[in-house]
Structures are given as structure tokens and as C-alpha cells.
DODORO-343645 format. One record per residue: residue in three letters; x, y, z of N, C-alpha, C, O in turn; residue number from 1. Coordinates in Angstrom, 1 decimal, always signed. Each point is the difference from the previous one (the first is absolute). Layout:
aa=ALA&n_east=X&n_north=Y&n_up=Z&ca_east=X&ca_north=Y&ca_up=Z&c_east=X&c_north=Y&c_up=Z&o_east=X&o_north=Y&o_up=Z&i=NUM
...
//
This chain:
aa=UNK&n_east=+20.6&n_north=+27.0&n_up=-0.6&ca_east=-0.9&ca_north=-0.7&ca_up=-0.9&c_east=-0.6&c_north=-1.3&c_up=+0.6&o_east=-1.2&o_north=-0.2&o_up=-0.2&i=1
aa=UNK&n_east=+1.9&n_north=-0.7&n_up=+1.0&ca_east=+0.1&ca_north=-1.2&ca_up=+0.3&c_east=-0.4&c_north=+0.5&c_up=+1.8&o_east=+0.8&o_north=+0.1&o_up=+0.8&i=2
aa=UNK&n_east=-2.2&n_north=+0.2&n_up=-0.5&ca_east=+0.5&ca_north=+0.4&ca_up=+1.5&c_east=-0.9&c_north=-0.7&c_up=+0.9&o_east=+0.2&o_north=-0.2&o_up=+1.2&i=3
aa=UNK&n_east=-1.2&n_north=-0.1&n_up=-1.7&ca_east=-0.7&ca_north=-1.1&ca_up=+1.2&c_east=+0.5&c_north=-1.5&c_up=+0.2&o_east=+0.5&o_north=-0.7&o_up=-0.8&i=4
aa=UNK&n_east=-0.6&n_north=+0.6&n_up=+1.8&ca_east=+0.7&ca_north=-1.5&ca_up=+0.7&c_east=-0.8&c_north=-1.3&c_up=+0.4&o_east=-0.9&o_north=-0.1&o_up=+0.9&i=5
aa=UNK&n_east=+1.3&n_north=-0.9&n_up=-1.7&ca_east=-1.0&ca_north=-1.2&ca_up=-0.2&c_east=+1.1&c_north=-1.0&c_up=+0.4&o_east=+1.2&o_north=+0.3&o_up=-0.3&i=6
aa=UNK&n_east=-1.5&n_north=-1.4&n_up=+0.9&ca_east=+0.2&ca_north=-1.1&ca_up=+0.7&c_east=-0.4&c_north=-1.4&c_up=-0.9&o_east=-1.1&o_north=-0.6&o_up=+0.0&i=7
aa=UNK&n_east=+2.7&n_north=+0.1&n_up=-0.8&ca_east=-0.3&ca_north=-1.2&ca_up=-0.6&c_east=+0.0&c_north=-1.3&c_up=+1.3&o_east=+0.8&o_north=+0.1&o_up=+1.0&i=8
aa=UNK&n_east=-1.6&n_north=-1.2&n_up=-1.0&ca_east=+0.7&ca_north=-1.0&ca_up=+1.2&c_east=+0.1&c_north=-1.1&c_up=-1.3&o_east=-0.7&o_north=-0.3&o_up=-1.0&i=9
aa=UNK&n_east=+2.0&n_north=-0.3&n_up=+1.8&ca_east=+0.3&ca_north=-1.3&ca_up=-1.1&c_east=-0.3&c_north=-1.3&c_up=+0.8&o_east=-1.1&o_north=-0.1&o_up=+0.5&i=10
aa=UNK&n_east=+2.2&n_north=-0.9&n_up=-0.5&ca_east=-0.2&ca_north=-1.3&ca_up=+0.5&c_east=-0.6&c_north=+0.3&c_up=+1.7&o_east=+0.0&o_north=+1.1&o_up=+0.7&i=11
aa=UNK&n_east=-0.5&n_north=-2.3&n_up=-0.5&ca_east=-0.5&ca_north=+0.2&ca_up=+1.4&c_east=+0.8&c_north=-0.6&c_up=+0.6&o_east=+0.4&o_north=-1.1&o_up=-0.4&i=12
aa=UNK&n_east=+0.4&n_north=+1.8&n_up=+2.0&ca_east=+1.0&ca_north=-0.6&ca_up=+0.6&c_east=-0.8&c_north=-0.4&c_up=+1.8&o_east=-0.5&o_north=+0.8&o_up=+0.9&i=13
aa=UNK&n_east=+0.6&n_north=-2.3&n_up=-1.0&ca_east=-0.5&ca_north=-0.9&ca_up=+1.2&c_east=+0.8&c_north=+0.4&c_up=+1.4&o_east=+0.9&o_north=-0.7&o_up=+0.4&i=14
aa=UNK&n_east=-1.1&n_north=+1.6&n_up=+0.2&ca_east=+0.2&ca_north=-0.5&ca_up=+1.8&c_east=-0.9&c_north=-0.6&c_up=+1.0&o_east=-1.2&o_north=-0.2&o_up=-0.1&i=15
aa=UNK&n_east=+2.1&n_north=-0.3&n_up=+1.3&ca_east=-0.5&ca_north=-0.7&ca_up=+1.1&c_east=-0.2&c_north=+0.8&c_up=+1.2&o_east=+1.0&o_north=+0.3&o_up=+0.6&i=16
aa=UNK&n_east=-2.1&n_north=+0.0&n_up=+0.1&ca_east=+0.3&ca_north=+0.5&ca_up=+1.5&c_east=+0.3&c_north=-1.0&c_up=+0.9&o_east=+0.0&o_north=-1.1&o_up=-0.5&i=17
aa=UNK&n_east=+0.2&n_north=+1.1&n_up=+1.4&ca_east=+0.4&ca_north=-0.6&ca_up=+1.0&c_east=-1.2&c_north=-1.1&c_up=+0.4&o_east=+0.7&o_north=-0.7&o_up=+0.8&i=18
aa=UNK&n_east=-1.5&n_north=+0.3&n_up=-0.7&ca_east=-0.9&ca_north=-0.7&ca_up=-0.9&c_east=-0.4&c_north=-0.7&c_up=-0.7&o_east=-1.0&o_north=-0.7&o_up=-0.1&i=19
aa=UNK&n_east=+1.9&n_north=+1.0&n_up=-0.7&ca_east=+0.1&ca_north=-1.2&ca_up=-1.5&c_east=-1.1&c_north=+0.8&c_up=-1.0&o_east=+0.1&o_north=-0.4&o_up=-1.2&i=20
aa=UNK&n_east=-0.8&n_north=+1.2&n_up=+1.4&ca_east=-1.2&ca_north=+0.6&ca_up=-1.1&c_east=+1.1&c_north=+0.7&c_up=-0.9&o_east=+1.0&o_north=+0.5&o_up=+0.2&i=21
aa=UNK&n_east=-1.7&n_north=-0.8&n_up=-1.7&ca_east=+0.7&ca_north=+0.6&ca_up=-0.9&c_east=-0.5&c_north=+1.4&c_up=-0.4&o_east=-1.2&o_north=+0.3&o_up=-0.1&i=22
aa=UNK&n_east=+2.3&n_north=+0.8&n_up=-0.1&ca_east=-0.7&ca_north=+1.2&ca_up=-0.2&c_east=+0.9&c_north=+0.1&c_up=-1.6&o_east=+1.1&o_north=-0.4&o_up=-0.1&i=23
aa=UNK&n_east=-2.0&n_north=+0.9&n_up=-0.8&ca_east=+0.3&ca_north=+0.6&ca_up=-1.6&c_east=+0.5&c_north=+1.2&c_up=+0.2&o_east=-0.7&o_north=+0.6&o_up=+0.8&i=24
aa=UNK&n_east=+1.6&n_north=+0.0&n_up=-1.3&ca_east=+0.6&ca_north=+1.1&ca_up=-0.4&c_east=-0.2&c_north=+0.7&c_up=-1.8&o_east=-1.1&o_north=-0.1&o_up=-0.6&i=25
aa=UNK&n_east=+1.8&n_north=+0.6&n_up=+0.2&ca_east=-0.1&ca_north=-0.2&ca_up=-0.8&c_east=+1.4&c_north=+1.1&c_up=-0.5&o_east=+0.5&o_north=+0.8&o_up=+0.8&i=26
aa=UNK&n_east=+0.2&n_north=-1.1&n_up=-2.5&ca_east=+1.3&ca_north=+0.9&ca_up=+0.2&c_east=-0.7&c_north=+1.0&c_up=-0.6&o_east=-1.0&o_north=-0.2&o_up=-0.8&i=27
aa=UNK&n_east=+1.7&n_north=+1.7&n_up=+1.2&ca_east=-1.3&ca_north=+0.8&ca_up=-0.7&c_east=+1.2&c_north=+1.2&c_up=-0.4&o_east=+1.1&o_north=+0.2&o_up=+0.6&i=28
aa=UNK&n_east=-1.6&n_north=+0.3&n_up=-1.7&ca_east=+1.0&ca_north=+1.1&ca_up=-0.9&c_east=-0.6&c_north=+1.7&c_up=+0.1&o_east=-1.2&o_north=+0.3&o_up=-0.1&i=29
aa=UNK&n_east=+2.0&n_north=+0.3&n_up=+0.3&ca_east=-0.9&ca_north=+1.3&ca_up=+0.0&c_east=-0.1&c_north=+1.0&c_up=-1.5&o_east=+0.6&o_north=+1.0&o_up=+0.1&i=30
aa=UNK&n_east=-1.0&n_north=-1.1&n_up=-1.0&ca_east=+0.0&ca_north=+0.6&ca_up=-1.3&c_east=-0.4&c_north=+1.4&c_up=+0.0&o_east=-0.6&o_north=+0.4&o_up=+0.9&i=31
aa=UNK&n_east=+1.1&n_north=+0.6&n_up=-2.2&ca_east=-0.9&ca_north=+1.4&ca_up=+0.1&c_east=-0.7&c_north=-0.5&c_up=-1.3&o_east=+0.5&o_north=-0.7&o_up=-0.9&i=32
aa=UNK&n_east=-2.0&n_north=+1.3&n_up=+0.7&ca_east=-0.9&ca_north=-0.4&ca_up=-0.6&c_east=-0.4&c_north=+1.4&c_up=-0.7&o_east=+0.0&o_north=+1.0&o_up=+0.8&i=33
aa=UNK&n_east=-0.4&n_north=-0.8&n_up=-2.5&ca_east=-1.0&ca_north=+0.7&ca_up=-0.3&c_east=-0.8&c_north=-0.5&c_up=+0.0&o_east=+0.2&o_north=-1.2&o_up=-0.3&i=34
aa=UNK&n_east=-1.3&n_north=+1.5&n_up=+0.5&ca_east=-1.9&ca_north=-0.5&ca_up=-0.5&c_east=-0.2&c_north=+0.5&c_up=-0.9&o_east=+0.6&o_north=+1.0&o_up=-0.4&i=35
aa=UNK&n_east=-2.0&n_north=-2.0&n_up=-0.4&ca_east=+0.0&ca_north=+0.6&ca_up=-0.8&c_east=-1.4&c_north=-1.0&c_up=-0.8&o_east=+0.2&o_north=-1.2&o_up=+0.0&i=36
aa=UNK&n_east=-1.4&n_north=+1.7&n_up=-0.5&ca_east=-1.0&ca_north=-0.5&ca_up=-0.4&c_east=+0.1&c_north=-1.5&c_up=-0.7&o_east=+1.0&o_north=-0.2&o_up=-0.5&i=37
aa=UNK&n_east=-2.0&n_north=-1.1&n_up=+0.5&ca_east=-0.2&ca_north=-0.2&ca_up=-0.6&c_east=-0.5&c_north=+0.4&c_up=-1.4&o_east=-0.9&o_north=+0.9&o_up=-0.1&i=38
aa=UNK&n_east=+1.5&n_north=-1.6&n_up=-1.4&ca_east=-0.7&ca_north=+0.1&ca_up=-1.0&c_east=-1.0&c_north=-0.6&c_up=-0.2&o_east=-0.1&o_north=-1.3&o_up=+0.1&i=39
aa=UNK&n_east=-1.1&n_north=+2.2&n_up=-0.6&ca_east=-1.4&ca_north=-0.8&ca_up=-0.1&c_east=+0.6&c_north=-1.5&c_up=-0.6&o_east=-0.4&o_north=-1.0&o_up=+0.5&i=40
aa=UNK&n_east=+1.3&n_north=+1.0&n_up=-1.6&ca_east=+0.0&ca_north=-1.4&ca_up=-0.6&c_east=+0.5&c_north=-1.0&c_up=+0.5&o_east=-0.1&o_north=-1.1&o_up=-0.6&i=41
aa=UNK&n_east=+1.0&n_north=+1.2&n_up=+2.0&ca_east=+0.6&ca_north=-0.5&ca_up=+0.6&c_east=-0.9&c_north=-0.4&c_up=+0.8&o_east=+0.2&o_north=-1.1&o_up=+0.4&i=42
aa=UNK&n_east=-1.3&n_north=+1.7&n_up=+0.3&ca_east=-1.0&ca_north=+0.4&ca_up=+0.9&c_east=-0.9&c_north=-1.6&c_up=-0.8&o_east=+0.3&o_north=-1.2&o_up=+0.3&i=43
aa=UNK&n_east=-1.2&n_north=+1.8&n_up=-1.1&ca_east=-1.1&ca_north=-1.3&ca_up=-0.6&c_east=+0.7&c_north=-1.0&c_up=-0.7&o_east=-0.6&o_north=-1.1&o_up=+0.0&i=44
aa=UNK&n_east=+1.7&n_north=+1.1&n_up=-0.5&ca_east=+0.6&ca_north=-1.2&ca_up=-0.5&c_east=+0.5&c_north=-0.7&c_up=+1.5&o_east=-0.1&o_north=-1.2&o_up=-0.3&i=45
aa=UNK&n_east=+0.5&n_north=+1.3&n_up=+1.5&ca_east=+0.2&ca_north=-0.7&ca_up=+1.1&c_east=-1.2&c_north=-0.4&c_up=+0.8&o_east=+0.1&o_north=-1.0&o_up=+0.8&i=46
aa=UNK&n_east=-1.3&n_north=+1.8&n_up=-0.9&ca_east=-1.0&ca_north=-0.3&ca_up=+0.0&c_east=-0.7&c_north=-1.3&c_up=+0.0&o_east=-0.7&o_north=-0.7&o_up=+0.8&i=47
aa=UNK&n_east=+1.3&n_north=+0.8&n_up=-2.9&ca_east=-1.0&ca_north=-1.5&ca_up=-0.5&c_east=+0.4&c_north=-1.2&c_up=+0.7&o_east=-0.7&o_north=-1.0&o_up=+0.1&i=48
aa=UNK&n_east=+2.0&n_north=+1.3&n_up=+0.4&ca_east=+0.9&ca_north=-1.3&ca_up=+0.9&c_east=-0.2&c_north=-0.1&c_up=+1.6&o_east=+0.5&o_north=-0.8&o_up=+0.8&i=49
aa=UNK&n_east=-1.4&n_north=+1.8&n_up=-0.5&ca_east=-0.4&ca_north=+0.0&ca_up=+1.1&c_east=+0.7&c_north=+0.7&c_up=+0.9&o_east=-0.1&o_north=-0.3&o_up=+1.2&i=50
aa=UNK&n_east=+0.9&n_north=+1.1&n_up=-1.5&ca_east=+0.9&ca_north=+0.5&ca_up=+0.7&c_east=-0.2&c_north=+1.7&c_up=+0.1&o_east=-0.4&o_north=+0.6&o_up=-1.0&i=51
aa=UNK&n_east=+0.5&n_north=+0.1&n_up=+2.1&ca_east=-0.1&ca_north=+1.2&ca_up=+0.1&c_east=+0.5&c_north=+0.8&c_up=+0.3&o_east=-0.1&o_north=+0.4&o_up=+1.2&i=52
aa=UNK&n_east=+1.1&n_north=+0.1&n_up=-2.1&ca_east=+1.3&ca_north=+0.8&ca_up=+0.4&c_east=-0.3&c_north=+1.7&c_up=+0.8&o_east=-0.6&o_north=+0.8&o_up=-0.7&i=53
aa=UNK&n_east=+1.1&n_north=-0.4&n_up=+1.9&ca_east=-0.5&ca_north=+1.0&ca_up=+0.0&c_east=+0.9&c_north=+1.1&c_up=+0.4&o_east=-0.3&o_north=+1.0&o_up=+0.7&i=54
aa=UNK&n_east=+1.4&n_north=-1.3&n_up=-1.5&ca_east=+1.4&ca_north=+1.2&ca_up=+0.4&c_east=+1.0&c_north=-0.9&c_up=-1.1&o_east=-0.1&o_north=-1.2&o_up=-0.4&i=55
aa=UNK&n_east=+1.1&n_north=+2.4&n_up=+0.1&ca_east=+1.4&ca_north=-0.3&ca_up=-0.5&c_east=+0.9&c_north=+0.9&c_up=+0.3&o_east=-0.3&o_north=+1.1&o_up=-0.4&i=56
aa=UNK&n_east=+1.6&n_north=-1.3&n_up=+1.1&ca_east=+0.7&ca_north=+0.2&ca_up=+0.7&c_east=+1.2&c_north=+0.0&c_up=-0.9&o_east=+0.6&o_north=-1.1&o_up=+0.1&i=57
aa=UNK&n_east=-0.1&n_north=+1.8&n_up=-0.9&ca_east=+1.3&ca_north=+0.1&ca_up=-0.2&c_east=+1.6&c_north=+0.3&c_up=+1.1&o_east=+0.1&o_north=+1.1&o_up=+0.6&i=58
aa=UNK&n_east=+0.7&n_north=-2.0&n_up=-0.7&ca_east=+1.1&ca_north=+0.3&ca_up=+0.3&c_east=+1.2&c_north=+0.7&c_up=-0.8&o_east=+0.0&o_north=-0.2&o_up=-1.2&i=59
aa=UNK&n_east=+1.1&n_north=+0.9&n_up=+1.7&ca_east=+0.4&ca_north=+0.2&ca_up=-0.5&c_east=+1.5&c_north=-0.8&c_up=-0.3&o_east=+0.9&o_north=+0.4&o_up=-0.8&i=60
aa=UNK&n_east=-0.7&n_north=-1.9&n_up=+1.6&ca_east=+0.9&ca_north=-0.8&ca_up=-0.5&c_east=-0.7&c_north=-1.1&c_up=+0.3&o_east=-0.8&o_north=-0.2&o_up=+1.0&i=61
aa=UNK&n_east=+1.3&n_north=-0.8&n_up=-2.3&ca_east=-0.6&ca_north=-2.0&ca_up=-0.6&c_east=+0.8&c_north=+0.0&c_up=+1.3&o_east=-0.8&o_north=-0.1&o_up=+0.9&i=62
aa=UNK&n_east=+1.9&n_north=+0.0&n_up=-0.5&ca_east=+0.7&ca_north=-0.6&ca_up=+1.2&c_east=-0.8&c_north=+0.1&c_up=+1.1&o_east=+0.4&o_north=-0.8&o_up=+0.8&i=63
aa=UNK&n_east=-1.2&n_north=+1.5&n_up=-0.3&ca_east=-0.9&ca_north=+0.0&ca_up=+1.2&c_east=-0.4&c_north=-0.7&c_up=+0.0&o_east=+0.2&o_north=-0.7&o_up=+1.0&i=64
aa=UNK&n_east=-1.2&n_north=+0.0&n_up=-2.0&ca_east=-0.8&ca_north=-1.1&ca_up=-0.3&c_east=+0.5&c_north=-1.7&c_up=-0.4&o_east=+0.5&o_north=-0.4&o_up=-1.1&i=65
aa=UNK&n_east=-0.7&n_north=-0.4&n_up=+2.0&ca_east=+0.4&ca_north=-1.1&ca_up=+0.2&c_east=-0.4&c_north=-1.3&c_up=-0.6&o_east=+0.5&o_north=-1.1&o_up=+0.0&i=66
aa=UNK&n_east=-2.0&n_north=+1.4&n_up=-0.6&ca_east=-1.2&ca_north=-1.2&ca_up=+0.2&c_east=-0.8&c_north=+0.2&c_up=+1.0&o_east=-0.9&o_north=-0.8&o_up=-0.1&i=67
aa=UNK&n_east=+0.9&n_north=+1.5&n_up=+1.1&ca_east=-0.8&ca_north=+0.0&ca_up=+1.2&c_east=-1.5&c_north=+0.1&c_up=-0.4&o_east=-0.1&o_north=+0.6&o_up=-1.0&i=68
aa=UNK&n_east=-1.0&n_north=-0.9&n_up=+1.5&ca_east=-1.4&ca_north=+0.2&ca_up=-0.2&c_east=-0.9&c_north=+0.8&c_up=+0.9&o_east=-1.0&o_north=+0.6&o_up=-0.3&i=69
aa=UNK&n_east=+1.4&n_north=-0.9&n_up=+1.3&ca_east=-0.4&ca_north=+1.0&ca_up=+0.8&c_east=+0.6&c_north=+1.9&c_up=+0.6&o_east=+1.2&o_north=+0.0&o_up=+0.3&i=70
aa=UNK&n_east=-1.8&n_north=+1.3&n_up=-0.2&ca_east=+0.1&ca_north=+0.7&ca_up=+0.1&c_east=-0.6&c_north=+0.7&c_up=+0.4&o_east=-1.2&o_north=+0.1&o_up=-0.4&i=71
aa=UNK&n_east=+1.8&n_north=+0.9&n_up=+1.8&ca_east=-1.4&ca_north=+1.2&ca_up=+0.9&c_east=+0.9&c_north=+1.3&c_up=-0.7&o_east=+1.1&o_north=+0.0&o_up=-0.4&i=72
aa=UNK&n_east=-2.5&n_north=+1.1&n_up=+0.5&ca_east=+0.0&ca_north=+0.9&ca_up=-0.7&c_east=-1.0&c_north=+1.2&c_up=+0.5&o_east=-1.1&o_north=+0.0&o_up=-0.6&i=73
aa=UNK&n_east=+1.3&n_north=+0.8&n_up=+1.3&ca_east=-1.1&ca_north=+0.7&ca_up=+0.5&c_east=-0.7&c_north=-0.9&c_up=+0.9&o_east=-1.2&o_north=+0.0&o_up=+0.0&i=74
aa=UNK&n_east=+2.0&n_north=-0.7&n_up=+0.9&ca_east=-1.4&ca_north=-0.7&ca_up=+1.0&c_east=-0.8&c_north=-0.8&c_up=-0.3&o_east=-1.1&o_north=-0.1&o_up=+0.5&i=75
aa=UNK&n_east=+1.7&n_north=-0.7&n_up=-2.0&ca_east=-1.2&ca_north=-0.9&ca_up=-0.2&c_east=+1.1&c_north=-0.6&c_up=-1.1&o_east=+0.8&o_north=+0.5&o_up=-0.8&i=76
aa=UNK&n_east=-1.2&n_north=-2.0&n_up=+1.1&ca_east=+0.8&ca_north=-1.5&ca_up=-1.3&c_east=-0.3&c_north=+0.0&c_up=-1.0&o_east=-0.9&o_north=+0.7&o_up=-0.5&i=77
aa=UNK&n_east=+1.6&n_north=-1.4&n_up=-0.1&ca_east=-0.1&ca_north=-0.1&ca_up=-1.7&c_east=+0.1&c_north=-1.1&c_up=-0.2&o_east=+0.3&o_north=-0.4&o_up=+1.2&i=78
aa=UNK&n_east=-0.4&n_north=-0.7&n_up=-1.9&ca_east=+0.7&ca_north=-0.7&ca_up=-1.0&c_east=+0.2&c_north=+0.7&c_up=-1.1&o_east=-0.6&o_north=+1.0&o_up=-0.3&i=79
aa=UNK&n_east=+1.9&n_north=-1.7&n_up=-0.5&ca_east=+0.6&ca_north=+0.6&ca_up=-0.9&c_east=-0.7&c_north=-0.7&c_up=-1.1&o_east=+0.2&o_north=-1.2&o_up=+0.2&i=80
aa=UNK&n_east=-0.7&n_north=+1.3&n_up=-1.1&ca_east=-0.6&ca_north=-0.6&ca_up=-1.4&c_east=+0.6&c_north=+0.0&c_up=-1.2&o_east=-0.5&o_north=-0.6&o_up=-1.0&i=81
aa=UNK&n_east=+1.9&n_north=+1.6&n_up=+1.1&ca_east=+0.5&ca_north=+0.1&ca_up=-1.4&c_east=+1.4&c_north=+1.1&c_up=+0.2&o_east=+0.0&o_north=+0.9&o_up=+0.8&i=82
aa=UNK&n_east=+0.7&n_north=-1.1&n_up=-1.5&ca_east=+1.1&ca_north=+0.4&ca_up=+0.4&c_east=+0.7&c_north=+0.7&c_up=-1.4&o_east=+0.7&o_north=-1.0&o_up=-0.3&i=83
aa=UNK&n_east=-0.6&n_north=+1.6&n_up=-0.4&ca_east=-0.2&ca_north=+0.3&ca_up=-1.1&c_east=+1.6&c_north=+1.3&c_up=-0.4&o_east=-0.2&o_north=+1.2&o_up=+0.2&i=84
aa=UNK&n_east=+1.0&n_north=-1.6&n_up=-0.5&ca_east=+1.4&ca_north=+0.1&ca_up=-0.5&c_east=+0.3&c_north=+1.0&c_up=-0.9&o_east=+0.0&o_north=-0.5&o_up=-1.1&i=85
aa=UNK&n_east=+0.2&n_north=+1.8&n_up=+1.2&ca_east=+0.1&ca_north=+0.9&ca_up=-1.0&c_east=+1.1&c_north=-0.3&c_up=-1.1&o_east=+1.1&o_north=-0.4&o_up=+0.3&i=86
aa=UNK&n_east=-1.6&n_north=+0.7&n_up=-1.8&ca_east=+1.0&ca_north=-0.4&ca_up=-0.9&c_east=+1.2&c_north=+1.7&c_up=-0.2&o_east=-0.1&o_north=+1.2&o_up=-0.5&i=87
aa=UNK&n_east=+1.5&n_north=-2.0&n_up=+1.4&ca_east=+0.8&ca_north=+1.4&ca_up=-0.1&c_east=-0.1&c_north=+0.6&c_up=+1.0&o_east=+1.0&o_north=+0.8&o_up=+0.0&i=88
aa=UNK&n_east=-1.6&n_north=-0.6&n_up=+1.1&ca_east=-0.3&ca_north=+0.8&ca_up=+1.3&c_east=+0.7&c_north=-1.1&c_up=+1.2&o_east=+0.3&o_north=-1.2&o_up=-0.2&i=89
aa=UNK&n_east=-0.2&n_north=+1.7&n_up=+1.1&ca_east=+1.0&ca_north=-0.8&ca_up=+1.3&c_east=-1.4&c_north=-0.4&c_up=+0.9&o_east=+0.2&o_north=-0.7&o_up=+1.0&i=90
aa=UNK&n_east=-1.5&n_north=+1.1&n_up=-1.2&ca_east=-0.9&ca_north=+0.3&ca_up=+1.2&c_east=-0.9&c_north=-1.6&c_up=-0.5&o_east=+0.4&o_north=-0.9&o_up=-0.8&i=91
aa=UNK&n_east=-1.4&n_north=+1.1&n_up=+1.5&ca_east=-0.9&ca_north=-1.2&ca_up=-0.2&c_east=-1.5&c_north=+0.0&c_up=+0.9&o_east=-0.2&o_north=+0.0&o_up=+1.2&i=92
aa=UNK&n_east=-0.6&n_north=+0.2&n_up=-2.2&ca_east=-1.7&ca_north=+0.2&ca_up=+0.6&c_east=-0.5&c_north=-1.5&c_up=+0.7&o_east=+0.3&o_north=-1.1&o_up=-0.4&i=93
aa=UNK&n_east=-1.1&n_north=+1.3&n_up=+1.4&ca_east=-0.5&ca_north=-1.0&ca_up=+0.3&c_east=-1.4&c_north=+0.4&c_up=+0.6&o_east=-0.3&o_north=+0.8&o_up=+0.9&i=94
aa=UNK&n_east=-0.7&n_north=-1.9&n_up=-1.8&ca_east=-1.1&ca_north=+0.1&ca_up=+0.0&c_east=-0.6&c_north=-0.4&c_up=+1.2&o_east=-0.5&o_north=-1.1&o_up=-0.3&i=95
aa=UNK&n_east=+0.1&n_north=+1.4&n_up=+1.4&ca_east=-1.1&ca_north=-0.4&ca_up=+1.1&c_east=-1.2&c_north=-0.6&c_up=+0.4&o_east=-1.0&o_north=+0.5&o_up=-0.6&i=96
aa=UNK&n_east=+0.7&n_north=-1.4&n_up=+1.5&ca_east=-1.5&ca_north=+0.0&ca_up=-0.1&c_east=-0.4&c_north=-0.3&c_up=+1.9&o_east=+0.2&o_north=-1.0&o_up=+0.7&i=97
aa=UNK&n_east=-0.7&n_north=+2.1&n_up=-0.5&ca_east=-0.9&ca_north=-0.3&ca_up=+1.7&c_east=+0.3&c_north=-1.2&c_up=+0.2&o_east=-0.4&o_north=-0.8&o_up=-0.8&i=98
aa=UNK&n_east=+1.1&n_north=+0.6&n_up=+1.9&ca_east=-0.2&ca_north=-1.8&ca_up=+0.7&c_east=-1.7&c_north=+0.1&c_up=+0.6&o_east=-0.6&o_north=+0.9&o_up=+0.6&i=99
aa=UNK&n_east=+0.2&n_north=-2.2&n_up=-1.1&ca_east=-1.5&ca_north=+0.3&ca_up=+0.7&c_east=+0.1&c_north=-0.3&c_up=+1.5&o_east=+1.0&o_north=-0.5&o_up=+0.6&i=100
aa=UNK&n_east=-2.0&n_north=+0.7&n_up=+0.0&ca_east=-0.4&ca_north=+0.0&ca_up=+1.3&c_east=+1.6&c_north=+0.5&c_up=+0.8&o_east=+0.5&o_north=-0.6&o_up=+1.0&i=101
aa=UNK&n_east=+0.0&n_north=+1.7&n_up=-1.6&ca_east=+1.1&ca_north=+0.9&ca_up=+0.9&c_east=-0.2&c_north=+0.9&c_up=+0.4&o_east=-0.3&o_north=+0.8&o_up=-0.8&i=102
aa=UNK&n_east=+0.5&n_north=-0.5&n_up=+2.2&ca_east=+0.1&ca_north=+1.4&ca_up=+0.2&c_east=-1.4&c_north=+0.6&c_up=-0.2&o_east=-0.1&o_north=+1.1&o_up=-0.6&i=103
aa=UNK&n_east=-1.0&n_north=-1.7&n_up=+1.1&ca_east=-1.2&ca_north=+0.1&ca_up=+0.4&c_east=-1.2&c_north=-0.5&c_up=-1.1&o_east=-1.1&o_north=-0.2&o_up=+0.4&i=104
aa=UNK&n_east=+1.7&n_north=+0.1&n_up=-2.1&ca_east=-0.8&ca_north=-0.3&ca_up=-1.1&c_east=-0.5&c_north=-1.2&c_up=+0.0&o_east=-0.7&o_north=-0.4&o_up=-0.9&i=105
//
């Protein structure tokens, strides 16, 4: 059910090369994901807010999910825009939206 593989990254962790330049890391989770349409109403009501959601990604455990906001998925980033808690179910949808200028956009 749960079988494509998406990439939460959380806090960003600071190293040093030998050099002193700082390189970003980042801690990163490996989740199994269903996909699965935006709803038109979810669609134009994020809209009016300027926002343009263009995937939702259900998991099938809340415990995967940390707060993290960023997420790759098929070779391309997300921010996360909404995180949305099933009433009674263990899983938890999270709404998407294209990082702009990623990954060639």
C-alpha cells in the first residue's frame, strides 16, 4: 500500500572542512508514501492564500512525521503546507507544494 519512498529532511546539521567553510547537512528520514490528488477545494481555497499545493502524500504512520517542512519525492522538493491528522487512523496526509526555482522550475 505504502510503497514509494520519500525523503523527510529535518534540522539542518553545521560541519567544518578543514578550511573552516561551513557545509549544511541536513537530518533526513526515509518514509513510504501513498500519493494521492489534490482536492479541487483544497486546491482554490490555498490558492486564495497564495499558495499552490501540488501533491498529497499520505503516510502510513503520524510517528514518521516530526514537523519537518521540507521533503524529496520523485526527484523533486516539497515544502510541506499542511499536515493534516486523521480522526481514528494511525496515518497522516501531507499536503505539498513545488519549492520554486528547484530542480530546474
Amino acid at each position: 500500500m505504502y510503497e514509494s519512498a520519500a525523503v523527510l529532511y529535518g534540522d539542518a546539521i553545521a560541519t567544518y572542512d578543514e578550511y573552516g567553510n561551513e557545509h549544511l547537512d541536513y537530518e533526513k528520514t526515509t518514509v513510504y508514501v501513498k500519493p494521492r490528488s489534490v482536492y479541487a477545494s483544497e486546491f482554490y481555497a490555498a490558492a486564495q492564500l497564495g499558495i499552490h499545493p501540488s501533491i498529497v502524500l499520505e503516510l502510513g504512520n503520524r510517528a514518521d512525521y516530526d514537523g519537518q517542512s521540507v521533503l524529496l519525492y520523485d526527484g523533486r522538493e516539497y515544502d510541506v503546507i499542511r499536515a493534516d491528522w486523521k480522526n481514528g487512523r494511525e496515518g497522516i496526509a501531507l499536503t505539498l507544494a513545488e519549492r520554486v526555482g528547484k530542480n530546474g522550475s
